[in-house]
N, C-alpha and C positions, 0 to 999 in steps of 0.2 A: 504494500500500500504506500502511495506517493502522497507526502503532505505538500499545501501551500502554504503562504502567509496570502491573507486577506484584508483587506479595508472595508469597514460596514460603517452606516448611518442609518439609521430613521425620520423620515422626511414624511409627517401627517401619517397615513395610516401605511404607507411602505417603507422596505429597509433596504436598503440602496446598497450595492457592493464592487468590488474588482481585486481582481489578484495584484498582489506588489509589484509581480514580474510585470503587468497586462496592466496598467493606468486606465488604456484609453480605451477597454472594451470595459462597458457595467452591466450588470443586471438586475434583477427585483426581484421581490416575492413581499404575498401578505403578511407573511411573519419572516421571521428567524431562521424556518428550517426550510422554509422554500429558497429562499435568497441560496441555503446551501445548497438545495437543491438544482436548483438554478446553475449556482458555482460550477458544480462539475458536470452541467451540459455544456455550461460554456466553454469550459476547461476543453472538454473534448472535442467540439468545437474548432478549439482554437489551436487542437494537436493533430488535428487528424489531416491536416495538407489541404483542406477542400476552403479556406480562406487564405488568399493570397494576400501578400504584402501585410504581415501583421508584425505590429512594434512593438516590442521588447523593450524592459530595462533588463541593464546587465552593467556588469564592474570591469573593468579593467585594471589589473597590478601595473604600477609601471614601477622600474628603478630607475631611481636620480642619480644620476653621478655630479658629483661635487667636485667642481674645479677651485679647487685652495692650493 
């Protein structure tokens, strides 16, 4: 089993979400457990190759080198 981190709200009578990695895709539900629900259709969704061009956050290490 594959966890994510998530961002949630409640906005009037829904609760609003997206994954950390995935900002710009949201989704809803009437409560709590749809939103999760929701989550991992979106998830799969957004894994399965069938949405093109989708934006990512993601880290980059870099090394500094110090010129002294």
């Amino acid at each position: 089993m594959e966890s994510l981190k998530y961002v949630h709200w409640q906005d009037d009578e829904l609760f609003i979400g997206h994954f950390v990695d995935y900002p710009d895709y949201l989704t809803q539900g009437k409560s709590l457990e749809e939103l999760k629900e929701n989550l991992e259709s979106l998830y799969n969704d957004l894994t399965s190759g069938e949405i093109s061009y989708i934006k990512k956050v993601d880290e980059l290490k870099l090394r500094v080198t110090s010129y002294e």
